[in-house]
C-alpha positions in Angstrom: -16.5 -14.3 -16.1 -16.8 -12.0 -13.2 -15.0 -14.3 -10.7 -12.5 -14.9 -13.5 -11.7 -11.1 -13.5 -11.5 -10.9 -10.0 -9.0 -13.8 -9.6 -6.9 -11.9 -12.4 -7.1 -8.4 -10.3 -6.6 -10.3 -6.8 -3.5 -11.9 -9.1 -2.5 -8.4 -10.4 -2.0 -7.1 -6.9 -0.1 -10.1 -5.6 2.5 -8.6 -8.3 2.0 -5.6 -7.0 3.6 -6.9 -3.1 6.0 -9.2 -4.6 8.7 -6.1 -5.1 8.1 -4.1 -2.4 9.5 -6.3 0.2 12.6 -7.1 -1.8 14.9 -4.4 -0.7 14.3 -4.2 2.9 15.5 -8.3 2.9 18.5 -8.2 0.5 19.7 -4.5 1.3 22.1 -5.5 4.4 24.0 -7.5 1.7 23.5 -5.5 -1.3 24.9 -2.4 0.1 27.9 -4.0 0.9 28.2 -5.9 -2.5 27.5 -2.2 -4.2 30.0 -0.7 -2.2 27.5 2.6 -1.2 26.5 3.2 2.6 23.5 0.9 4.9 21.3 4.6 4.4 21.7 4.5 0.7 18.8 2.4 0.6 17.0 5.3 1.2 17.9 6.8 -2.2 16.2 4.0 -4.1 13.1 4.2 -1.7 12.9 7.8 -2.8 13.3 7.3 -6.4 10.9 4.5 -6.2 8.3 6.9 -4.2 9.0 9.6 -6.4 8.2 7.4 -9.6 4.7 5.8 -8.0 3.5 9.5 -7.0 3.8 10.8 -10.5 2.0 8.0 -12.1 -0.8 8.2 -9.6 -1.6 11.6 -10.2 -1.2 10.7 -14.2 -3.9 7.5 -13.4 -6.8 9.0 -13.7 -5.6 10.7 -17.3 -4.4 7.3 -18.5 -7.2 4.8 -17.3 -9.8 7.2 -19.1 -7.6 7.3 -22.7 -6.1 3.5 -22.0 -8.4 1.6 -20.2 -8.2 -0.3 -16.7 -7.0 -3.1 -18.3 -4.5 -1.9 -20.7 -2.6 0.5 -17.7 -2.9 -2.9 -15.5 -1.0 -5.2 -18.1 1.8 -2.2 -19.0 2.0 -1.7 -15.6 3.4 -5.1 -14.4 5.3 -5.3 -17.4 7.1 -1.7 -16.2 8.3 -3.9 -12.6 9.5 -6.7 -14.9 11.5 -4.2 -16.7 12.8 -3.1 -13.0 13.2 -6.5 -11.9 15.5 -7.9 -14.3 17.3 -4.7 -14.4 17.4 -4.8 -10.7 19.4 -8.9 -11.0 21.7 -7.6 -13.4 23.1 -3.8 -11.8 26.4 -4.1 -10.2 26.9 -0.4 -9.5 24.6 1.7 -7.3 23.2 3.9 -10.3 22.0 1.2 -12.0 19.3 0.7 -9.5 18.5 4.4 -9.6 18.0 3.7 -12.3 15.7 1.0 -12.6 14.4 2.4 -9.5 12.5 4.5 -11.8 10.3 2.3 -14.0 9.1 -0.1 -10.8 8.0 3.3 -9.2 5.6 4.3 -12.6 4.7 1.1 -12.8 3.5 0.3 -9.0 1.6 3.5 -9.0 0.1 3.0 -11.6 -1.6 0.1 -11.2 -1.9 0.9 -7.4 -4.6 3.4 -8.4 -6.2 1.8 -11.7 -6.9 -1.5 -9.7 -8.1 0.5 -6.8 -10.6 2.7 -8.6 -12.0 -0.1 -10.3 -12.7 -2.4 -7.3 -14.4 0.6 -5.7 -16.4 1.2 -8.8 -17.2 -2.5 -9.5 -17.2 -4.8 -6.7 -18.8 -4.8 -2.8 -15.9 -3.8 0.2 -15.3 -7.2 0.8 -13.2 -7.6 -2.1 -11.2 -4.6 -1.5 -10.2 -6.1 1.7 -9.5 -9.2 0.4 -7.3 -7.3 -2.6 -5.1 -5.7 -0.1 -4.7 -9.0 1.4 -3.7 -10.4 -1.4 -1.0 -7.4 -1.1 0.3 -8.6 2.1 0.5 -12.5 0.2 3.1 -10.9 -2.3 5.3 -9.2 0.9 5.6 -12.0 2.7 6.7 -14.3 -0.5 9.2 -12.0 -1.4 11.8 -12.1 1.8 11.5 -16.3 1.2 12.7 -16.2 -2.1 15.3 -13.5 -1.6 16.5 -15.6 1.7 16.8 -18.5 -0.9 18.7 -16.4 -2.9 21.2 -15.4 -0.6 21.4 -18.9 0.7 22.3 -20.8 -2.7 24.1 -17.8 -4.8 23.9 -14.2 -4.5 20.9 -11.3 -4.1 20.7 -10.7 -7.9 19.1 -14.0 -8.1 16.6 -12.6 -5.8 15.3 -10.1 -8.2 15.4 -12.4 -11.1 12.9 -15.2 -9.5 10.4 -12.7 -8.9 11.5 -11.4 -12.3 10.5 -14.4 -14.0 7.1 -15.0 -11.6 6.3 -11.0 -12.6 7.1 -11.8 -16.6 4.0 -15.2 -15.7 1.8 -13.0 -14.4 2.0 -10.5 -16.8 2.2 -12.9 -19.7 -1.3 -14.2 -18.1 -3.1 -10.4 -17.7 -1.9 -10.0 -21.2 -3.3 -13.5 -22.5 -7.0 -12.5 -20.5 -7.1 -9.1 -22.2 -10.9 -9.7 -23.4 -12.0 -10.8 -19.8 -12.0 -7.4 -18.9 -15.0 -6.6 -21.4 -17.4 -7.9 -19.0 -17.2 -4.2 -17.4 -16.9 -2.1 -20.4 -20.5 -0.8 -20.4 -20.3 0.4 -16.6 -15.7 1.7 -17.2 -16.0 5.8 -17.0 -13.9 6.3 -20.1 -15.3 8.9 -22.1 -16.4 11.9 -19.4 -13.7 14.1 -19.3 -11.2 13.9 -16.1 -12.0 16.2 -13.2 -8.1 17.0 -13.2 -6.0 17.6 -9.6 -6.7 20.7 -8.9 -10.6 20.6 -10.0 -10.1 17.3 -7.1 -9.0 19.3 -5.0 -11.8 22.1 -4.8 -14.4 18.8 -4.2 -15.8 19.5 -0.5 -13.8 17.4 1.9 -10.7 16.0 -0.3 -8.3 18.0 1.2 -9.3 16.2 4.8 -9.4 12.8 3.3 -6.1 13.4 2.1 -4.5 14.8 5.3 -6.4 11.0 6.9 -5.2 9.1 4.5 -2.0 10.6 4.5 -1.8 10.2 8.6 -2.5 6.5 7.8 0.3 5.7 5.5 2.7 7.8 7.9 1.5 5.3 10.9 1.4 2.0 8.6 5.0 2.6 7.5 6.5 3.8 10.2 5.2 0.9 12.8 6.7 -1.4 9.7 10.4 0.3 9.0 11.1 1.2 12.8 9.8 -2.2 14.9 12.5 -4.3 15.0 14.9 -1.2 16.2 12.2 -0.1 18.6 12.3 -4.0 20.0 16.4 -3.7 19.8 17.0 -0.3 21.6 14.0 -0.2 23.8 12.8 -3.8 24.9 16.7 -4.8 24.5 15.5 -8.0 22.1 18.6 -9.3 19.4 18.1 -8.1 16.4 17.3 -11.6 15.2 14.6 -11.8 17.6 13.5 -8.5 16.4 13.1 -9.4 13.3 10.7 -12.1 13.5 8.9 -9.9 16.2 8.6 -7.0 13.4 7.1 -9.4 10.6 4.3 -10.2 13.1 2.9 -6.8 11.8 3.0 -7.6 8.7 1.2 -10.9 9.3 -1.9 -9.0 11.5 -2.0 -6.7 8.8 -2.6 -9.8 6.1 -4.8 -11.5 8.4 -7.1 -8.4 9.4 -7.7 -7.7 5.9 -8.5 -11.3 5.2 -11.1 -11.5 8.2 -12.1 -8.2 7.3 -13.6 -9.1 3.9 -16.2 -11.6 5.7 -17.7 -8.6 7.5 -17.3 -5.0 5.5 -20.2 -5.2 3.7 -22.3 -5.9 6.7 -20.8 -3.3 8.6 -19.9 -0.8 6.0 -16.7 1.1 5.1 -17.4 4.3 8.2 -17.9 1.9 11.2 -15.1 -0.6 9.7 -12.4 2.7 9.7 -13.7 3.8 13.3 -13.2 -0.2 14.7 -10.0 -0.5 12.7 -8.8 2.8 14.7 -10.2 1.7 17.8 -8.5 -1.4 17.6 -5.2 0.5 16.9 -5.2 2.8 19.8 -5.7 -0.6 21.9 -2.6 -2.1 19.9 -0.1 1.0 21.0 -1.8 1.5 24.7 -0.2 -2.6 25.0 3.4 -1.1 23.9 2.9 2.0 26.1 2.7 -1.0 29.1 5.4 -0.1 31.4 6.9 -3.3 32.1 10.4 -5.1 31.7 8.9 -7.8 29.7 8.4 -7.8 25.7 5.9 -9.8 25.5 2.8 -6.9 25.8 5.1 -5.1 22.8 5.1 -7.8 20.9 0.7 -8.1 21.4 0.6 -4.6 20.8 2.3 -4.5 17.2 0.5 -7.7 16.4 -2.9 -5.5 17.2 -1.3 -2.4 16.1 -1.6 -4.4 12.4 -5.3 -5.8 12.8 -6.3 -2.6 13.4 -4.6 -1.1 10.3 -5.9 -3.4 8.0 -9.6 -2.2 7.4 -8.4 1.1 7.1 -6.6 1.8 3.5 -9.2 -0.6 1.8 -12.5 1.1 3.2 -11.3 4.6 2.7 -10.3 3.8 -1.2 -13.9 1.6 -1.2 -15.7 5.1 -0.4 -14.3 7.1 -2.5 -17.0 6.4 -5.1 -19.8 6.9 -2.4 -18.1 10.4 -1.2 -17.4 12.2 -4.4 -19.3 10.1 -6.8 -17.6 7.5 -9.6 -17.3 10.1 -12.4 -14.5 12.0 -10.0 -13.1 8.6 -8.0 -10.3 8.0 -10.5 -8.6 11.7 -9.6 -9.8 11.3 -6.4 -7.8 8.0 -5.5 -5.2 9.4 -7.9 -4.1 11.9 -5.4 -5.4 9.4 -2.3 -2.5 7.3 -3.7 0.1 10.1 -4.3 -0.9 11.1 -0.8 -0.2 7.9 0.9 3.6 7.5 -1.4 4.3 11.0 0.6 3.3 9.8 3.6 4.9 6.5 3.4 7.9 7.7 2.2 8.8 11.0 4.5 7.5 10.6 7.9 9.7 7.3 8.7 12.5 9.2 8.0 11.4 11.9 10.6 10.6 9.7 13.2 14.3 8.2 12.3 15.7 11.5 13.5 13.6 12.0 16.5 14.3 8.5 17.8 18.2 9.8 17.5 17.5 13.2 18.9 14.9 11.8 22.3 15.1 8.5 22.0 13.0 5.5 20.4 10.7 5.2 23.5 8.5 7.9 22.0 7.7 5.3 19.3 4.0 4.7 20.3 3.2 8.4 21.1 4.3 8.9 17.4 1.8 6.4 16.1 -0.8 7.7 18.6 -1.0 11.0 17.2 -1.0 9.9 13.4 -4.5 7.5 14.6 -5.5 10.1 16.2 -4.8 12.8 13.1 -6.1 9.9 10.8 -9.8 9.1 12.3 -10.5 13.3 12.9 -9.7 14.2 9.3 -11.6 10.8 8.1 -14.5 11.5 10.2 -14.9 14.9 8.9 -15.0 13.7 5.6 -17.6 11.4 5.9 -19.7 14.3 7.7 -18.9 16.7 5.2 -19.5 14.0 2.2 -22.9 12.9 4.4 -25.1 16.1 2.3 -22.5 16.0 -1.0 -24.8 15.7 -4.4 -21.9 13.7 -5.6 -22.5 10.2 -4.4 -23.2 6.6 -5.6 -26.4 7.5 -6.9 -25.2 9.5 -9.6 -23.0 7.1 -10.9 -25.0 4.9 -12.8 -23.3 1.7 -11.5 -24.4 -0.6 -8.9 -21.1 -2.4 -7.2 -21.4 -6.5 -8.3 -22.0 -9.8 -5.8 
């Protein structure tokens, strides 16, 4: 039963990476089909981001009352809602708003499922979760490059409508798998609440690091392929295959990463992950003519990143004990949306203003932010009465 739940959860968050790669591929037609402007796709990131940070601060509230399992199953139904809305708009509000439901539901879910790997199950498996993450991303440009191949990109949004609606007919079908947790769930202790989060000793700096992480992650992800065009002079074809090899090191680190967190443990694997970064962005800071080290160093850039997000949510439970880990990743999550969602944009406007060479100092200093605020957590965290041994719950094989 066990492995049965945990082949529904790694299922869960495959749903979970199917959507979020769907704009980026069918925006360059869709805008023009809509009739709005190429940076109107920032709109629906930001309604999107705005949705997912509200319902991760409102997790915590609503796994206690609901359940893991009942927020999990509404949850994925809320993106098949914004899915099939998404194939049928033909005007620009329309996504707006649909725009709206896929951001509860992502965040949502984002947090539950988090919380309750870290409670449940050893590191490896939240490696391997956020794998399964990178799994969903990838499928996602395939079947909307299908889509725009045969017909047009609504069609895109309504095949991974209909593979959302199977999923979440299956999590809804499995409903009483879940029980094999219930006695070891935190349901009935009352909610620290955000601000009571807040005041725990050394959230505010796991927040600013996890924060700093987000803000590197997504800006090495949105800004590649123009860094390749207007810096390495690559065609923007090129580039594009040249960006998705980030997304691949990412997949691949967290999938390797699983086979060795739990011997190593969730500290070391963030100070190797970062490590491993730095050495990513010294091979784009190469001063050569040639590509080729640029291309290395985002491939690197990505295997370094991808211990990072799972073993910082896996130690949440350790740092401020289970009873608080729900609030705490609530605002981890909400953290990482605002990070995510408002740096890119900034480094957008500096790479106008100076110049997109200044791309891996930018990601330099948000490693560098990232592993200082991180490492003082786990200091400050080190003597914290609120740990795992408090919590009643011993993680499972």
């Amino acid at each position: 039963m066990y492995g049965l739940l945990l082949a529904l959860i790694y299922l869960a968050f495959i749903s979970l990476g199917l959507p979020d790669s769907l704009l980026g591929s069918g925006w360059p037609v869709m805008h023009g089909e809509l009739g709005v402007p190429v940076a109107f796709m920032g709109v629906v990131s930001m309604v999107i981001s705005g949705g997912t940070i509200v319902s991760s601060l409102m997790s915590d509230r609503l796994t206690r009352k609901l359940g893991t399992r009942v927020v999990t199953v509404v949850s994925v139904f809320l993106t098949v809602v914004a899915l099939f809305g998404f194939s049928f708009s033909n005007r620009f509000w329309m996504l707006i708003v649909f725009a709206v439901p896929y951001g509860l539901g992502a965040g949502a879910i984002d947090a539950a499922l988090n919380n309750y790997i870290a409670l449940h199950y050893k590191a490896k498996h939240m490696s391997w979760l956020h794998c399964f993450w990178g799994v969903g991303t990838i499928i996602s440009p395939f079947i909307m490059g299908f889509a725009l191949t045969r017909s047009v990109w609504n069609d895109g949004y309504r095949i991974v409508g209909f593979i959302q609606l199977a999923i979440a007919m299956l999590l809804l079908a499995t409903l009483p798998v879940w029980k094999v947790n219930k006695k070891t769930e935190i349901k009935e202790q009352k909610s620290v609440g955000l601000v009571g989060a807040l005041k725990i000793k050394g959230v505010p700096f796991l927040l600013i690091g996890f924060f700093a992480y987000c803000a590197l992650e997504a800006t090495a992800m949105g800004w590649a392929s123009t860094y390749f065009v207007e810096v390495r002079g690559v065609s923007a074809e090129r580039a594009a295959i040249f960006a998705s090899l980030f997304y691949i090191g990412i997949t691949v680190g967290r999938f390797i990463s699983g086979f060795i967190t739990d011997k190593v443990g969730d500290r070391r694997m963030i100070i190797i992950g970062t490590v491993i970064m730095i050495a990513g962005i010294a091979c784009v800071l190469i001063p050569v003519s040639s590509y080729i080290p640029a291309v290395i160093g985002f491939v690197v850039i990505g295997l370094g990143c991808a211990p990072v997000y799972p073993c910082i949510i896996h130690s949440t439970p350790d740092n401020f004990g289970a009873e608080n880990s729900g609030a705490v990743i609530g605002i981890q999550m909400a953290s990482a949306y605002l990070g995510s969602t408002f740096v890119p944009p900034l480094f957008g406007l500096l790479g106008n203003a100076v110049g997109f060479t200044v791309m891996p100092l930018y990601l330099l200093f948000f490693a560098v932010l990232m592993i200082i605020m991180t490492e003082l957590t786990f200091r400050l965290t080190r003597k914290n009465p609120l740990n795992i041994e408090k919590t009643g719950s011993k993680p499972l094989p």
